[in-house]
C-alpha positions as CSV (number, residue, x, y, z in Angstrom):
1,X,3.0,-8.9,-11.2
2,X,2.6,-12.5,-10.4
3,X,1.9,-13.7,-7.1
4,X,1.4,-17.3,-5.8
5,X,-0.7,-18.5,-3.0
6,X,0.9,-22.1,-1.8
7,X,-1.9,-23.3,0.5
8,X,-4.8,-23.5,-2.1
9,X,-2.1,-23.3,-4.8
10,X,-3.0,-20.3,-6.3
11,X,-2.2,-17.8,-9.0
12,X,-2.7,-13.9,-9.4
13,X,-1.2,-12.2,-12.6
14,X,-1.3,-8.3,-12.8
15,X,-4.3,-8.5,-10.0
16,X,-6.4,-11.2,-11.7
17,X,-6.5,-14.5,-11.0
18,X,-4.8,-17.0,-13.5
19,X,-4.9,-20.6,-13.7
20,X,-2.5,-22.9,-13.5
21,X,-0.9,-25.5,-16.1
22,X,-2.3,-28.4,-13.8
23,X,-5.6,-27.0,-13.5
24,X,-5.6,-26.6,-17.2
25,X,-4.4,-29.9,-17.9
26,X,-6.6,-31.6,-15.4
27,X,-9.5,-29.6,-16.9
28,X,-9.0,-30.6,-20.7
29,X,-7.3,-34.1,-20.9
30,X,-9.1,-36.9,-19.8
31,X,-7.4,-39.6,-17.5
32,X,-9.1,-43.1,-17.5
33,X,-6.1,-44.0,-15.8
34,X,-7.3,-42.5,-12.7
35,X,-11.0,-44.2,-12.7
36,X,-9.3,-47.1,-12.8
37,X,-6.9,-46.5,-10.0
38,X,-9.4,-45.2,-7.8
39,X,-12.2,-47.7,-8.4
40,X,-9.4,-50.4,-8.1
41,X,-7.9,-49.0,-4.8
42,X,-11.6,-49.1,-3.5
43,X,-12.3,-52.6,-4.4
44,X,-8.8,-53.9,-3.0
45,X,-9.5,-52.2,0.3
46,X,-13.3,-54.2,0.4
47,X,-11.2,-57.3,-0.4
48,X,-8.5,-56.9,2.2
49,X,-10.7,-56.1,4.7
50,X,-13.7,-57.9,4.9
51,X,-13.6,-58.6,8.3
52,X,-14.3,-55.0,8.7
53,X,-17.4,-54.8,6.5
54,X,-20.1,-55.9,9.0
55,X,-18.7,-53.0,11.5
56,X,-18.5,-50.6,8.8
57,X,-22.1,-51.2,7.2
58,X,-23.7,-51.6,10.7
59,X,-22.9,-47.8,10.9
60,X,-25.8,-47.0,8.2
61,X,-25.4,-46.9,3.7
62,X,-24.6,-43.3,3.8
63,X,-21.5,-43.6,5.9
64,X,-20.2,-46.8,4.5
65,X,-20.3,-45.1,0.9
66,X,-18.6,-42.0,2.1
67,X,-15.4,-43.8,4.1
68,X,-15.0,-46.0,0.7
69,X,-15.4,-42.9,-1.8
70,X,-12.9,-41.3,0.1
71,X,-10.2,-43.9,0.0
72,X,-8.7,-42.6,-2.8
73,X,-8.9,-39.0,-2.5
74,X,-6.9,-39.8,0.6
75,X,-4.5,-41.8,-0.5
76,X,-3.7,-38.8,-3.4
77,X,-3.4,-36.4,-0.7
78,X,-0.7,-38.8,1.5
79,X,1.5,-39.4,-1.9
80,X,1.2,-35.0,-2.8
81,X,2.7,-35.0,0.6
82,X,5.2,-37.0,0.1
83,X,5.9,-35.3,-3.3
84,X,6.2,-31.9,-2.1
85,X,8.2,-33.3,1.3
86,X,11.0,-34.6,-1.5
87,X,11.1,-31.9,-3.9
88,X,11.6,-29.4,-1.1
89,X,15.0,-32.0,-0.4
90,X,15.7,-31.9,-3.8
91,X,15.5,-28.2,-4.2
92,X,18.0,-28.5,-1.0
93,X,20.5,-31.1,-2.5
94,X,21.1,-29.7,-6.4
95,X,22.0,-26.5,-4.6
96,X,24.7,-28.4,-2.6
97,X,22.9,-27.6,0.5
98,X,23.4,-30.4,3.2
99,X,19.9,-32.2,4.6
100,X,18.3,-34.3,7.4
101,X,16.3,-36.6,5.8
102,X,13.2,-38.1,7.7
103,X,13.3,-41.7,7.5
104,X,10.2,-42.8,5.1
105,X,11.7,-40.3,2.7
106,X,15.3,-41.3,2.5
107,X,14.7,-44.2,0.4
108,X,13.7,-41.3,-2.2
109,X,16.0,-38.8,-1.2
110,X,18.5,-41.4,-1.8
111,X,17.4,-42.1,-5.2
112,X,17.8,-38.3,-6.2
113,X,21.1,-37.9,-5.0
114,X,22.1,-40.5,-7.3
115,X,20.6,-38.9,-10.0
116,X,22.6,-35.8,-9.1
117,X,25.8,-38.1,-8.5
118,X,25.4,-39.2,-12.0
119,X,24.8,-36.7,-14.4
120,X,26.0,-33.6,-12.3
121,X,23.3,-31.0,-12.7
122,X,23.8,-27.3,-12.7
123,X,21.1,-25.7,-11.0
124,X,19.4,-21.7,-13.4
125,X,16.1,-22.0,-11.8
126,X,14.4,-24.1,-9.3
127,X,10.8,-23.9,-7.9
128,X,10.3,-20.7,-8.9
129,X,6.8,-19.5,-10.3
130,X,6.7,-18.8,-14.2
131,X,3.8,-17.0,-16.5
132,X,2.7,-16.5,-19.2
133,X,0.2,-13.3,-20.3
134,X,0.0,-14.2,-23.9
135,X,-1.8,-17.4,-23.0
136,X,-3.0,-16.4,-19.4
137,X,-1.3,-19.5,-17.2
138,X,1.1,-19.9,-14.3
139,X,3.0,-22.5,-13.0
140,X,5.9,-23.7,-10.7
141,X,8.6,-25.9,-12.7
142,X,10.8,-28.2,-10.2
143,X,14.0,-27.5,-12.2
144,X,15.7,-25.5,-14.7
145,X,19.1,-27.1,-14.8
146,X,22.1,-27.3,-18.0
147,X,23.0,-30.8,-18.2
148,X,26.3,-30.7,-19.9
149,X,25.7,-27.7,-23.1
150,X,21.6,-28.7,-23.2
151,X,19.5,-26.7,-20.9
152,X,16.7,-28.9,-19.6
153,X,13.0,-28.0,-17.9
154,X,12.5,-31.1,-15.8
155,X,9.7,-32.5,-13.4
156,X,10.1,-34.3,-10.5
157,X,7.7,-37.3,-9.7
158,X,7.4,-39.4,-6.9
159,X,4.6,-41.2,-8.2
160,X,4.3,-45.2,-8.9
161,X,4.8,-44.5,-12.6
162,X,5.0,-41.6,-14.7
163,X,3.1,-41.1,-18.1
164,X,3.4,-39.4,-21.2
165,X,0.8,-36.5,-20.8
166,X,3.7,-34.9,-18.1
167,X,5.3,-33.4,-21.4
168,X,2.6,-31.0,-21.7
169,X,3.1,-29.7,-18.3
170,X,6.7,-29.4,-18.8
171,X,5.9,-27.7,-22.0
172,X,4.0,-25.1,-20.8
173,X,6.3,-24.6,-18.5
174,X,9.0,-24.0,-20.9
175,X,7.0,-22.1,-23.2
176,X,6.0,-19.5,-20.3
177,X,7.5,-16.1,-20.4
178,X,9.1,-15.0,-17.2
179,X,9.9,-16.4,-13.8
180,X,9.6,-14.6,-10.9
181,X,12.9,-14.4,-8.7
182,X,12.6,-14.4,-4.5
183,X,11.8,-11.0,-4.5
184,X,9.1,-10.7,-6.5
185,X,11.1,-9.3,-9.4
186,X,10.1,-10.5,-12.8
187,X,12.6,-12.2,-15.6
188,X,12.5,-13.8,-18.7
189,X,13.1,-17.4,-18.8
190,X,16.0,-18.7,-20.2
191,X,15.4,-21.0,-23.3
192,X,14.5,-24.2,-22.8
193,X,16.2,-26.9,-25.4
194,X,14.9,-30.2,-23.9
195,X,12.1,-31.1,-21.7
196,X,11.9,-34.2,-19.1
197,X,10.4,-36.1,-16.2
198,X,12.6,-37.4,-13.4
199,X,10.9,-40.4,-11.6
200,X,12.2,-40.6,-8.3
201,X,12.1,-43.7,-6.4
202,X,13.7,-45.8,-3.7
203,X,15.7,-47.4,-6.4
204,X,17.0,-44.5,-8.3
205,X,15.8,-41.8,-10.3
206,X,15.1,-42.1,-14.2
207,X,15.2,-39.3,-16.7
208,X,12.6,-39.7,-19.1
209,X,13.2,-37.3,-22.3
210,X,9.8,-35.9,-23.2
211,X,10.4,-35.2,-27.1
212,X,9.6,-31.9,-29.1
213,X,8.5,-29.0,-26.7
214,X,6.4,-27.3,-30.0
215,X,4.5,-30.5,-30.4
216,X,3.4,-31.0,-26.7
217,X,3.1,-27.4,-25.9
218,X,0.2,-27.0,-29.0
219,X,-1.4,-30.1,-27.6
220,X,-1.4,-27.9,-24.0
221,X,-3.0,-25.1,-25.5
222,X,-5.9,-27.8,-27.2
223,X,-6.3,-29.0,-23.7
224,X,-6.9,-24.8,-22.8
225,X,-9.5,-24.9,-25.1
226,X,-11.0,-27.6,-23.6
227,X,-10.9,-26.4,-20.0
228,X,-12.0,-22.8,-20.8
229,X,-15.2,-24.7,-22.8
230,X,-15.8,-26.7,-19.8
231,X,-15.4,-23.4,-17.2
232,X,-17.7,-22.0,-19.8
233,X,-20.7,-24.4,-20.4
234,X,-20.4,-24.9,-16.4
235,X,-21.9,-21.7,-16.4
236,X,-24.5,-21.2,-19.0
237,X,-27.2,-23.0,-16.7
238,X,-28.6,-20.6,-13.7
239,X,-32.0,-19.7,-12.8
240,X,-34.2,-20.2,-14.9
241,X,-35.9,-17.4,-17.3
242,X,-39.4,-18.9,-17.8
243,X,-40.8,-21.7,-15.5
244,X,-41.4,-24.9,-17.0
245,X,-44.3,-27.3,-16.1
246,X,-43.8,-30.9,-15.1
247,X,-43.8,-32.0,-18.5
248,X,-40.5,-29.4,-19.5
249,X,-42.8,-28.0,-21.8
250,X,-42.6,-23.7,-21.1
251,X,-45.4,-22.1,-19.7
């Protein structure tokens, strides 16, 4: 049985907790990208606002340094909003369900219903939680939709830009073994011939094929390897067994 909790985002499987393909992925691939982005948000802010500085540093180091680390954990946590606000609308509109759309979404909401206008999805399985025992994962795929004969496993992004590495979330995804229905009830997922991102934006949304589902699904389970190593060696180092002098040398 698979069970999902959505405020900390969390997995059980048959009573045990499971991790999750983002977890995974997070865990095992590393993203420079994101150093950047955060050390660059930071120094912009510094830049835009030096006015501010004086006020801010007049409040002691250890403040100052705390307000600016946090800078861009908050802005992550304003743009996950704002993913999950439009792929709960989306969920809404490729089920031909009508919506009010708040306005700093509609821009995005817009974008979507294009997409939908365009290429005329047809909805198997949307945001439901999948599994897989064989390789101990879970997961919650935006949409499993056919787009004319293909049947697609696509992702929804609202980010700035989308990269690459998505294809091995998508590919676990696809490669899981059942989805769980509304009522808890599990069934196998249908197969999956093509894998994709959707980036959603004011200005439209683009479909982004994400090439051979085999290919990017082994480099997922690479990045497992990784993150179960790093969950491991985390911890080997408790108390120690024999005290050590100042030197390091054991007593």
């Amino acid at each position: 049985m698979l069970t999902f909790t959505d405020p900390g985002h969390r997995y059980r499987l048959d009573g045990r907790p499971v991790p999750n393909v983002t977890t995974i992925i997070g865990g095992g691939l590393p993203k420079p990208a994101l150093i950047d982005w955060a050390a660059r948000m930071t120094a912009e802010y510094v830049a835009d606002h030096v006015d501010d500085m004086p006020a801010l540093a007049a409040g002691g180091r250890d403040p100052m340094v705390a307000f600016l680390s946090r800078l861009h954990t908050e802005a992550r946590n304003v743009a996950a909003v704002r993913g999950s606000d439009v792929h709960g609308y989306a969920e809404e509109l490729v089920h031909g369900r009508s919506v009010e759309i708040p306005t700093p979404l509609a821009g995005y909401v817009d974008g979507y219903a294009r997409f939908l206008d365009d290429f005329g999805p047809v909805p198997i399985v949307t945001e439901r939680p999948v599994a897989s025992r064989a390789h101990w994962y879970a997961g919650r795929p935006d949409l499993i939709c056919s787009l004319g004969s293909p049947t697609w496993l696509l992702d929804v992004k609202t980010s700035r830009a989308v990269y690459g590495d998505v294809s091995l979330q998508v590919a676990a995804y696809a490669r899981a073994e059942f989805y769980v229905d509304e009522l808890g009830d599990e069934h196998p997922l249908p197969p999956i011939d093509r894998i994709g991102v959707l980036h959603v934006t004011p200005d439209g949304t683009d479909l982004y094929p994400l090439g051979d589902i085999d290919d990017a699904f082994a480099e997922f389970l690479a990045c497992q390897t990784i993150y179960r190593g790093n969950t491991r060696r985390r911890n080997l180092i408790g108390e120690p067994l024999i005290p050590a002098d100042t030197t390091g040398v054991l007593l």
